[in-house]
LUMMARVO-732140 format. One line per 3 residues: number of its first residue (from 1); their letters; for each residue x, y, z of C-alpha. Coordinates in steps of 0.1 Angstrom, whole numbers, plus 5000, padded with zeros to 4 digits. Layout:
N
NUM = a = X,Y,Z | ... .
***
This chain:
392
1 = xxx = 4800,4615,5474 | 4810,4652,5460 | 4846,4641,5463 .
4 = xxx = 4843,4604,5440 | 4822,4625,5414 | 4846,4651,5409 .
7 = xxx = 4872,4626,5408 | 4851,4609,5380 | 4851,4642,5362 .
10 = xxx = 4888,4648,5360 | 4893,4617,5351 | 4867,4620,5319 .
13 = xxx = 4886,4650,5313 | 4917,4642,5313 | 4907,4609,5292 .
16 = xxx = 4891,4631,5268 | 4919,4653,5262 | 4945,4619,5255 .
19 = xxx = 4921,4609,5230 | 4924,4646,5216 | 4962,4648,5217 .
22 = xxx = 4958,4613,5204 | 4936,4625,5171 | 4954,4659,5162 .
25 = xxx = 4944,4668,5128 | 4977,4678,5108 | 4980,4691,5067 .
28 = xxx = 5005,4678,5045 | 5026,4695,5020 | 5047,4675,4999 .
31 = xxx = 5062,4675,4967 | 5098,4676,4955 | 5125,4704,4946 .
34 = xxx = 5149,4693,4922 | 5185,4715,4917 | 5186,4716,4953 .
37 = xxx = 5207,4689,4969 | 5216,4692,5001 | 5198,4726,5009 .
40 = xxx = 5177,4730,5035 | 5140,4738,5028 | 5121,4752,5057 .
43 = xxx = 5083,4751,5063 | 5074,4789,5079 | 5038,4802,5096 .
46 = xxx = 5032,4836,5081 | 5015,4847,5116 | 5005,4881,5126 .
49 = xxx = 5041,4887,5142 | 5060,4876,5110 | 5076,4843,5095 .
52 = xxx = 5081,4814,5120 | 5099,4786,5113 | 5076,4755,5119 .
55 = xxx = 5101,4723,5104 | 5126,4724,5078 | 5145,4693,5060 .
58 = xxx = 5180,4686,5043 | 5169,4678,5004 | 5182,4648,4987 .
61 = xxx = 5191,4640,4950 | 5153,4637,4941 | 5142,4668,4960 .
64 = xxx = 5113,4652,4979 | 5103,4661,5009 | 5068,4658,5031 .
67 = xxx = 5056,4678,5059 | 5032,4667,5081 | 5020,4693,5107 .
70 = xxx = 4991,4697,5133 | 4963,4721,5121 | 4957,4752,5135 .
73 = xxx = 4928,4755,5161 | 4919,4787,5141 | 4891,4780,5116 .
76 = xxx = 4905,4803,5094 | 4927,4795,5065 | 4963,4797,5075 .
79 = xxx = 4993,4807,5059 | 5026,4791,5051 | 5056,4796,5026 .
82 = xxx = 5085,4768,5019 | 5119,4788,5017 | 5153,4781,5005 .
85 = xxx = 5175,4810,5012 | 5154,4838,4996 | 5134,4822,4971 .
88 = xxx = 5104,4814,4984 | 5066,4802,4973 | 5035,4811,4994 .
91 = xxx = 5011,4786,5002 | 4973,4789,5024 | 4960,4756,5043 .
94 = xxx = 4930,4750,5054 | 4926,4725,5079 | 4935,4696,5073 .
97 = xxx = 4943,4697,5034 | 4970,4677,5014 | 4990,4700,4993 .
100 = xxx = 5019,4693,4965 | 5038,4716,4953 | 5070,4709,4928 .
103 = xxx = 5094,4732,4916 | 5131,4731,4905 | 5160,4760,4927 .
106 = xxx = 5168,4787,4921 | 5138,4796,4902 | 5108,4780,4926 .
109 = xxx = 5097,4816,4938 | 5083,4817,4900 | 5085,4786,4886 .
112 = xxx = 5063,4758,4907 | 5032,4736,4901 | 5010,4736,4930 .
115 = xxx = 4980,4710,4934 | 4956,4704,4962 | 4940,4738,4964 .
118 = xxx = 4926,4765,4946 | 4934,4792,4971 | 4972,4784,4966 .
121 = xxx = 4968,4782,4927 | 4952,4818,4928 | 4980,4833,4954 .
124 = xxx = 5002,4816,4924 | 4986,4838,4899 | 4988,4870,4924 .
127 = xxx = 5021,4863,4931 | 5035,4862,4896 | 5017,4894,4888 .
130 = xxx = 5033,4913,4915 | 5070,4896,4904 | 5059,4911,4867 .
133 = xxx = 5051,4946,4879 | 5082,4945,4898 | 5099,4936,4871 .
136 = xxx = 5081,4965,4848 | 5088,4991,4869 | 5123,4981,4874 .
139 = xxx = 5128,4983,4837 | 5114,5017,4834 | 5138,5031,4861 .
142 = xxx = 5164,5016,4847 | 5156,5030,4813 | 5180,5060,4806 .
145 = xxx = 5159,5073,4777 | 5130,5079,4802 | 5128,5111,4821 .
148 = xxx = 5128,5114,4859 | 5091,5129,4857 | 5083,5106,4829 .
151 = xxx = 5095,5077,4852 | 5074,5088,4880 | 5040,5094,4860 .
154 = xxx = 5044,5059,4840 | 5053,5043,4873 | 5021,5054,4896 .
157 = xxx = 4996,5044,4865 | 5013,5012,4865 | 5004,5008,4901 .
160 = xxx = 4972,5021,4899 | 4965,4998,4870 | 4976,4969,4891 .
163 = xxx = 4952,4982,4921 | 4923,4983,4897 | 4929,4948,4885 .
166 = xxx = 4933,4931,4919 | 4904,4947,4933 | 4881,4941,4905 .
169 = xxx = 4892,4903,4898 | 4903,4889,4927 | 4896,4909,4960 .
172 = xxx = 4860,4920,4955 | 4852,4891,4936 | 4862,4867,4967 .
175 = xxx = 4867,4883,4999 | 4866,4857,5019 | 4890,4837,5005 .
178 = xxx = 4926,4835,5019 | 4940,4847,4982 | 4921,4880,4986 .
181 = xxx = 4937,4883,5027 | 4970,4880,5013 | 4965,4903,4979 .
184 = xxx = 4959,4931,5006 | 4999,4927,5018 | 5016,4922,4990 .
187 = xxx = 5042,4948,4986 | 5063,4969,4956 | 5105,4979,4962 .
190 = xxx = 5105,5016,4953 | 5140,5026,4959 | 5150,5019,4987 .
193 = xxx = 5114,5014,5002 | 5094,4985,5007 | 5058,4994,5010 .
196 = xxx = 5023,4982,5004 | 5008,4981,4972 | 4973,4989,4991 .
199 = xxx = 4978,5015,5020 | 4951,5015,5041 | 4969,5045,5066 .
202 = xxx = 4956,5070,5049 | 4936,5065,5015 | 4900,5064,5019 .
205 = xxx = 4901,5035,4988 | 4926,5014,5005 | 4909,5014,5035 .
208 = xxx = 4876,5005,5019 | 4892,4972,5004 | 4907,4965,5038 .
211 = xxx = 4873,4968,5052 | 4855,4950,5025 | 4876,4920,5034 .
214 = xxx = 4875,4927,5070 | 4836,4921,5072 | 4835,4893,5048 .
217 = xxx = 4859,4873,5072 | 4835,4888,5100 | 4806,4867,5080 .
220 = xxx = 4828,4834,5075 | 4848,4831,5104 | 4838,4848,5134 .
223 = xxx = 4860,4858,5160 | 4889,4847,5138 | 4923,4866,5150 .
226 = xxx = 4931,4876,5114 | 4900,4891,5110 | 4902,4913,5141 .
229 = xxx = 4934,4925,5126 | 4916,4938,5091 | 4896,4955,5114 .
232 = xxx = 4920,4972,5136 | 4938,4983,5102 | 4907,4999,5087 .
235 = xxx = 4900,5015,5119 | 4933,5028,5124 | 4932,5040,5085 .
238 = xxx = 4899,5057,5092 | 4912,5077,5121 | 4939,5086,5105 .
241 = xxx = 4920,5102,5081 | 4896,5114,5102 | 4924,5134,5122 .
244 = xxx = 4938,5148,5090 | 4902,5162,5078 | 4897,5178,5114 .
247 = xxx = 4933,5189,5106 | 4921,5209,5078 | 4887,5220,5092 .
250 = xxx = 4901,5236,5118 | 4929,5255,5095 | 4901,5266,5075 .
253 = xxx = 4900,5307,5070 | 4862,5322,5061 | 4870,5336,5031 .
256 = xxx = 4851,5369,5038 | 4878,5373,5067 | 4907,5374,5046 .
259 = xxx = 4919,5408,5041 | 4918,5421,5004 | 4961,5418,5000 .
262 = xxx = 4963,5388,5019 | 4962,5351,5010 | 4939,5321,5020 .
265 = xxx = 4950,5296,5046 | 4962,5265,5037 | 4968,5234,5051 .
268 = xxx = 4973,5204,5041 | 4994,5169,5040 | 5027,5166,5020 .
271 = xxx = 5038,5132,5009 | 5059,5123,5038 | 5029,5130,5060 .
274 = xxx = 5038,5165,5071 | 5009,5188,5077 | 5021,5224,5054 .
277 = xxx = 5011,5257,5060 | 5012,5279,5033 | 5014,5308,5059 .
280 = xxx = 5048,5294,5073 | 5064,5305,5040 | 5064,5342,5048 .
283 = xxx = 5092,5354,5035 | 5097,5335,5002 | 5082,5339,4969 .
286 = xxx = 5054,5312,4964 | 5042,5299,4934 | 5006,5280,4942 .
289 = xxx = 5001,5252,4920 | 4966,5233,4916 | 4978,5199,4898 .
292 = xxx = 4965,5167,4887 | 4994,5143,4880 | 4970,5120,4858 .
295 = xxx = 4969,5150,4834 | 4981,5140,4799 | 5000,5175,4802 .
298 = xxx = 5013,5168,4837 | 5046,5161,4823 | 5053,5191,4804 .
301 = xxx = 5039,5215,4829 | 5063,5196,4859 | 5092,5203,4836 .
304 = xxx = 5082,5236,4833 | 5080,5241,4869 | 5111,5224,4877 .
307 = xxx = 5127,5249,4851 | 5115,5277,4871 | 5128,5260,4908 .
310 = xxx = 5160,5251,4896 | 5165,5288,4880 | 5150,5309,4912 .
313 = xxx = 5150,5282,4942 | 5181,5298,4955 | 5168,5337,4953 .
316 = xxx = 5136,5328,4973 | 5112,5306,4955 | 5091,5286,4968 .
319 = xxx = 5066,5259,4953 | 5036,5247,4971 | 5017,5224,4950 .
322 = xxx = 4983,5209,4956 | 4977,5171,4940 | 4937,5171,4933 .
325 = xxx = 4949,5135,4920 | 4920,5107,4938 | 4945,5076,4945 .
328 = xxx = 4968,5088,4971 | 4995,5058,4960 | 4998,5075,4927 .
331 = xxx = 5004,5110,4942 | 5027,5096,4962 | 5049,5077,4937 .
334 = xxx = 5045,5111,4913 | 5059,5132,4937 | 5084,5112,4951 .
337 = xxx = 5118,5127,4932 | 5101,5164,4934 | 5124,5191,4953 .
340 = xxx = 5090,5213,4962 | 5065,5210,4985 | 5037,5186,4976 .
343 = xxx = 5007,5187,4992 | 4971,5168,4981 | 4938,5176,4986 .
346 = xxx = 4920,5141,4992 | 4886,5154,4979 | 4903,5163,4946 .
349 = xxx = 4884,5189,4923 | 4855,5185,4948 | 4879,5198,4978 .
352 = xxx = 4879,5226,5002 | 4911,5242,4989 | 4898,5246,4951 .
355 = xxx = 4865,5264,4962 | 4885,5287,4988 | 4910,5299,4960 .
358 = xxx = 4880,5296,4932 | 4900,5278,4909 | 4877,5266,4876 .
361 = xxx = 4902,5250,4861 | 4936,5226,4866 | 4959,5230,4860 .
364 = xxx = 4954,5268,4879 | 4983,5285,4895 | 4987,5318,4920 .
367 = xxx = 5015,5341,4927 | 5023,5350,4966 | 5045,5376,4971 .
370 = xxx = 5072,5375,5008 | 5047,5392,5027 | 5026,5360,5022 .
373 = xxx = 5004,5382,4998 | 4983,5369,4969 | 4996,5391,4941 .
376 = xxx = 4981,5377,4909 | 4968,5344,4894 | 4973,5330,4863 .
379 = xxx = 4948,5346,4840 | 4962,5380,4853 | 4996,5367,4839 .
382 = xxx = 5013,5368,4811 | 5048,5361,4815 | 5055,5339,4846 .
385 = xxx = 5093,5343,4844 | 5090,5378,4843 | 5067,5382,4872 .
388 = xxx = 5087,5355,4900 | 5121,5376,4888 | 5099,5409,4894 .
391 = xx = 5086,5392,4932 | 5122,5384,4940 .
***
């Protein structure tokens, strides 16, 4: 009797899971590219691992083409981009939606018309915003009338500008939705560098709209894998941070300890993520900066600095200069071509380093002599030039 019922079960199951395999639901995406005879388009998952090709097909005269593919068990939105070669248009699904997308090669990446869903028409919009700051900054390098310095300042407020924007209208306006997901990975080419527009590894701000986004999903689709994978990132970011503030806790020197011709402790985070000691440059001349790059006057006093470097680098100077700039991206992108050490202080004028060295004002600087003692700061001076060549 046990034996005929569980053979009636398995074979309800296994009839049940037929009638599944049977009813798949599947998306479409269709549409046409025209200027693209005989290319081949391909239909790639954007998973957690990276692009994966999912179909691909030969295009005619006409450009048509029409994939049909089975949904993902995920109730999340997924993502998806058509390719040919390296142009490229982004696309979300979810479930079992119908989406058409036309465009003409080689200028789809830009130039398409997408219809069937609004969370494709606002990764559109995102999309084309990120090809025109590209573009922006890629004029203002390029620009020979523009300064290094000038380069770098101009380039980090067009960044930050950009981060304002995207949180403000799209990510905090709709976190749950797919377009605000993939507005957290969109990246900038630097250089030679690829990186995030939003870095959640270590800026408190990033991480916040990682984690904004993280707990929406947490709200709209449970369990979802790409959700758990916000959350990791946030976590990671805060832990990062967290070890670099116990980093500098620990360094920290009780000002009443510090012998009256010696200097205060510090130590903090360069822009390649470098923890620097101002005590490990005994020996060298030091000239202690307190900076804020988003300074109207930043410009002119970097120039003024790099003056200085360029004219006693080589005898025995030394520059340590501390950022009190909030967005860490900025910093970062300000600093980049600088030839001295460039540290931040992520608290800014409310930091740890300001009150140990009682500066009142930025910009403030300090002059440590090579026994690593504090010999005067800048009220106290009156030519700087003089005193560095006097140090040295």
């Amino acid at each position: 009797m046990k034996i005929t019922k569980l053979y009636s079960a398995a074979v309800i199951m296994v009839a049940a899971l037929a009638l599944t395999s049977c009813n798949n639901k599947k998306f479409h995406i269709n549409g046409n590219i025209t200027e693209a005879k005989d290319s081949m388009l391909y239909l790639e998952n954007i998973s957690l691992n990276g692009p994966v090709k999912i179909d691909s097909v030969k295009l005619g005269e006409d450009g048509t083409f029409d994939f049909q593919e089975n949904a993902m068990d995920s109730i999340t939105p997924e993502f998806y981009r058509l390719r040919i070669a390296n142009q490229t248009i982004n696309l979300s699904i979810d479930s079992t939606e119908t989406v058409t997308v036309k465009a003409a090669y080689p200028q789809m990446s830009y130039k398409y018309e997408v219809e069937g869903s609004e969370n494709c028409n606002t990764i559109k919009e995102l999309s084309l915003k990120q090809m025109l700051l590209q573009s922006n900054i890629n004029g203002i390098v390029k620009n020979p009338n523009i300064g290094v310095d000038s380069v770098d300042v101009i380039v980090a407020r067009m960044l930050n500008d950009y981060k304002q924007d995207i949180k403000r209208n799209y990510i905090f306006k709709a976190p749950m939705q797919a377009s605000s997901y993939y507005a957290l990975f969109q990246t900038i080419q630097l250089g030679n560098t690829n990186s995030l527009i939003f870095n959640p590894r270590n800026n408190k701000e990033d991480v916040k709209v990682f984690a904004a986004v993280a707990t929406s999903w947490d709200t709209y689709y449970p369990g979802a894998e790409r959700g758990k994978n916000l959350h990791n990132i946030a976590i990671e970011g805060m832990k990062d941070i967290r070890i670099i503030e116990n980093q500098m806790a620990q360094q920290k020197i009780d000002a009443s300890k510090v012998q009256v011709n010696g200097c205060i402790e510090l130590a903090l985070q360069d822009n390649q993520g470098q923890i620097r000691r101002l005590s490990d440059l005994k020996g060298k001349v030091v000239l202690l900066d307190f900076h804020a790059f988003a300074s109207s006057e930043s410009t002119k006093r970097i120039m003024m600095l790099r003056e200085l470097y360029n004219k006693y680098h080589a005898a025995g100077l030394e520059i340590y200069q501390v950022s009190v700039d909030p967005d860490e991206h900025f910093w970062k992108t300000s600093t980049a071509a600088l030839p001295w050490i460039s540290v931040r202080d992520e608290n800014g004028i409310q930091g740890k380093s300001l009150t140990l060295y009682n500066v009142q004002s930025i910009p403030t600087f300090f002059l440590i002599d090579r026994n690593n003692t504090l010999q005067a700061r800048d009220a106290q001076i009156k030519d700087l030039d003089a005193a560095i060549k006097n140090l040295l």
